[in-house]
N, C-alpha and C positions, 0 to 999 in steps of 0.2 A: 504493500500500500504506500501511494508517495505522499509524505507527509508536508512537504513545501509547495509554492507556488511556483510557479516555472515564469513569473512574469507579474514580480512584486511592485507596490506603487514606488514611482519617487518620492524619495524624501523632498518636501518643502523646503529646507533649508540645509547647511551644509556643513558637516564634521569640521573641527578643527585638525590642524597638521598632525598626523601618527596615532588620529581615534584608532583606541583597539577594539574591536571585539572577543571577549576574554572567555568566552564561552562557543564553542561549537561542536560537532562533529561533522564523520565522512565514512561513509560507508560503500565501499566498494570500489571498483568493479569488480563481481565475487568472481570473474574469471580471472583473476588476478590474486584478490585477497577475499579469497571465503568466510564466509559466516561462519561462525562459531554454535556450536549445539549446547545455547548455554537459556536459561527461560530470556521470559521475555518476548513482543512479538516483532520478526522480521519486517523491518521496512525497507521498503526502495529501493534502489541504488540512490547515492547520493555523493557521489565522486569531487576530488580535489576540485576538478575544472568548473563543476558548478560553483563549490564557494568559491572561487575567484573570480568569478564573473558575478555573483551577487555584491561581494565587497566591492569590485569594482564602481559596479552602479551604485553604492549606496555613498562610495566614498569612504570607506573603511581600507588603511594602508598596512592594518598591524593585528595578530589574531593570535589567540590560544585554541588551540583542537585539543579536545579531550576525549580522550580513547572511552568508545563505548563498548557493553557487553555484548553488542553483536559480532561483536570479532576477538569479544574475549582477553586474553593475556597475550595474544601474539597480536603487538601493539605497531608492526609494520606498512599497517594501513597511514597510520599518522606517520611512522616515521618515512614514508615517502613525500606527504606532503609537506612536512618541516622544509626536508630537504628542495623541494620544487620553490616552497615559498622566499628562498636566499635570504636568511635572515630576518626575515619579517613575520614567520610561523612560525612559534614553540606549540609544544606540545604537555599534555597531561596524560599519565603513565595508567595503565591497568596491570598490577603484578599480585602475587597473592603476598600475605603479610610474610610471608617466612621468605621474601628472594633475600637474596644476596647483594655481598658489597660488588661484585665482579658485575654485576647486571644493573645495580644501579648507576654504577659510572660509567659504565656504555649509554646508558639511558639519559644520563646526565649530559654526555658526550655530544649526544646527539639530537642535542634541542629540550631536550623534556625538564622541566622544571620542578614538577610535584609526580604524586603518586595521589590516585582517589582511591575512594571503596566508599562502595551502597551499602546502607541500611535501609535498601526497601521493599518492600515483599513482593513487588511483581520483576523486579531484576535478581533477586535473589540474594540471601545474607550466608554468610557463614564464618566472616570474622567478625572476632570479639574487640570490642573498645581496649583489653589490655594488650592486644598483639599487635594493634595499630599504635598505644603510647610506646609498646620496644622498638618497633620497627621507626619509630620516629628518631632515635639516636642512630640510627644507620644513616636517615635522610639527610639529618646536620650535615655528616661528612661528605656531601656531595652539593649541598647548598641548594636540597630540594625545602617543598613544604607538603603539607597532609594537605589534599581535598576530598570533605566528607559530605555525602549527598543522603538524606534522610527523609524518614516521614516525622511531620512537622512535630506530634507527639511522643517522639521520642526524644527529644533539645533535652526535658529535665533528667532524663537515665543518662544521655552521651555527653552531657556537657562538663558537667564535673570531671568525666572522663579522659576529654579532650583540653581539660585545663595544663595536666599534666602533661601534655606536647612537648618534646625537645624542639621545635620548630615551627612558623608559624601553621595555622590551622583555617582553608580557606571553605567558608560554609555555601554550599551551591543553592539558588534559585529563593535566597532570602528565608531559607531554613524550609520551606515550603508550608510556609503559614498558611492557611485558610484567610484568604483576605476581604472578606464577608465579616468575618469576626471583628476585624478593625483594631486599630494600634493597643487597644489597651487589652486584651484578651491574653490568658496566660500563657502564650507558646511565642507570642512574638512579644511579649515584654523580656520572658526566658532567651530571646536572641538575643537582645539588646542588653543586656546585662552580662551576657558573652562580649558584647562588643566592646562594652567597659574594660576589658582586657584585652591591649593592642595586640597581644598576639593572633588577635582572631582578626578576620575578614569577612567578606560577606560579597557574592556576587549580585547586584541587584537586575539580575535576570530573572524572566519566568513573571512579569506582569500578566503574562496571557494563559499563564498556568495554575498561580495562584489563585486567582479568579475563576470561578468552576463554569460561568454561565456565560455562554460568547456574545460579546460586550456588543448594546446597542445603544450605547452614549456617545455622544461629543466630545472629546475625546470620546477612544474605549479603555474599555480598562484601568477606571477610573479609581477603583478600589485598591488594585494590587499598585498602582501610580502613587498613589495617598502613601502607603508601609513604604516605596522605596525613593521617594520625598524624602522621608521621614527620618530613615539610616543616612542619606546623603548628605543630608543639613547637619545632623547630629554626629555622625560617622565616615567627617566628611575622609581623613586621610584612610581607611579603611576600605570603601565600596570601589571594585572594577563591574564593569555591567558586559553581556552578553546577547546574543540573538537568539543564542539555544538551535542556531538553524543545524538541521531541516527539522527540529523539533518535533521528533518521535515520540510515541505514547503520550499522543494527547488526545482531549476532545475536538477539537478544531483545526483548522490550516490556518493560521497568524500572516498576515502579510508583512512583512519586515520592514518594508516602509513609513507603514504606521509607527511600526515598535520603535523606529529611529527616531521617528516624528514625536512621542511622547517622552522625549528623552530632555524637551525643554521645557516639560512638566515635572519631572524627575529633578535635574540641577536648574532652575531656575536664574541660574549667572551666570557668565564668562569662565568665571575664576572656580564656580562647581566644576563647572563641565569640564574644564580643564583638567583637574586634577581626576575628575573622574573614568574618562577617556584615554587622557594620555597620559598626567603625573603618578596616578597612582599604578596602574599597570608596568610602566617603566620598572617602578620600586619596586614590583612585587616580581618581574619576570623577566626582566635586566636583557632589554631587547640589545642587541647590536646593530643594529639598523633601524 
């Protein structure tokens, strides 16, 4: 099933120099790099050449790919596109908690900056929050960080957990709050008191996933905009933002346009946007180009 548009709107207005998009994936060509037999349900092909022609038009010069469980622990789908990208594409690792230092510095080596792992029940879980705080003193030595992807009531069990990080800890798609519930609900006050400790981060991707009901406001997405306002203003050297494209396992096709477009509802100034785009990504994934 293709979960993108093949022919997103323009954005209204225009990226500053080295906007990153800090969140994606790329799946395929499976005659090249196969699917993995891992849960979860198969989407698309969705190959390097289409994100680069979406960034293109959107205006996006700088990205993080994050290796999904469609392909598993054999993370050579991204590490192709790192490499196509010259400098402009890093990468986020899929490995199980127990690799090794010989594979994190190949990985390191080779664009990738962090290592993630799901807690989520339709991607499937089976490591423990204490294998990811060991394996975090392997990450130091390579000058990765932890990216952990959850369901949103799980923040009070893992959080504590992930205090103890040797390195920083980057939380995907704004903890995946219910954003219906609204800032003051106990799962996304539980983020935000994570964020009080700069070790943490926060991607403010996933307005169109947070949101359960496909938006028919002015903006849209008007709800999950309000929560990552809210981290931006208050969190502001913390938050990178993402498109999540081609945004698998969801309810809807998001047109990426818009999502770019609501991003001057998100940082509301120069000097957000700024840091949120380009300063704070730089810091967190030490682009070379």
């Amino acid at each position: 099933m293709q979960t993108y548009m093949t022919q997103p709107s323009q954005p209204t207005w225009r990226l500053p120099a080295n906007a990153c998009d800090a969140h994606v994936h790329v799946f395929g060509p499976k005659a090249r790099f196969a699917y993995a037999n891992t849960p979860g349900a198969k989407p698309a092909e969705a190959p390097k050449e289409k994100l680069f022609a979406l960034h293109k038009q959107l205006g996006i010069t700088r990205c993080v790919i994050v290796q999904s469980m469609v392909h598993g622990f054999d993370n050579a789908v991204v590490e192709d596109a790192i490499t196509a990208g010259h400098g402009h594409y890093l990468g986020v690792a899929l490995t199980p908690a127990h690799v090794d230092h010989a594979e994190l510095k190949r990985l390191a080596a080779a664009g990738f900056r962090a290592v993630r792992f799901n807690f989520m029940k339709h991607l499937g879980m089976g490591t423990t929050p204490d294998e990811l705080v060991a394996l975090t003193h392997r990450l130091a030595d390579h000058q990765m960080h932890l990216q952990v992807h959850f369901e949103s009531s799980l923040i009070h069990e893992l959080g504590p957990c992930f205090q103890k990080s040797a390195v920083p800890v980057v939380i995907d798609h704004m903890g995946r709050v219910d954003a219906e519930l609204g800032l003051h609900h106990a799962d996304f006050q539980a983020l935000c008191r994570l964020l009080d400790d700069p070790k943490f981060h926060v991607k403010v991707s996933g307005i169109d996933r947070i949101q359960a009901r496909v938006p028919l406001t002015v903006p849209p997405y008007t709800q999950g905009i309000e929560l990552a306002k809210h981290l931006v203003e208050n969190f502001s050297h913390q938050c990178v933002w993402g498109t999540d494209w081609p945004h698998p396992n969801h309810t809807h096709v998001p047109d990426d346009g818009v999502l770019v477009d609501a991003l001057q509802h998100i940082a509301p100034t120069a000097a957000l946007m700024q840091q949120l785009l380009v300063d704070n990504p730089q810091a967190l994934y030490r682009f070379e180009n």
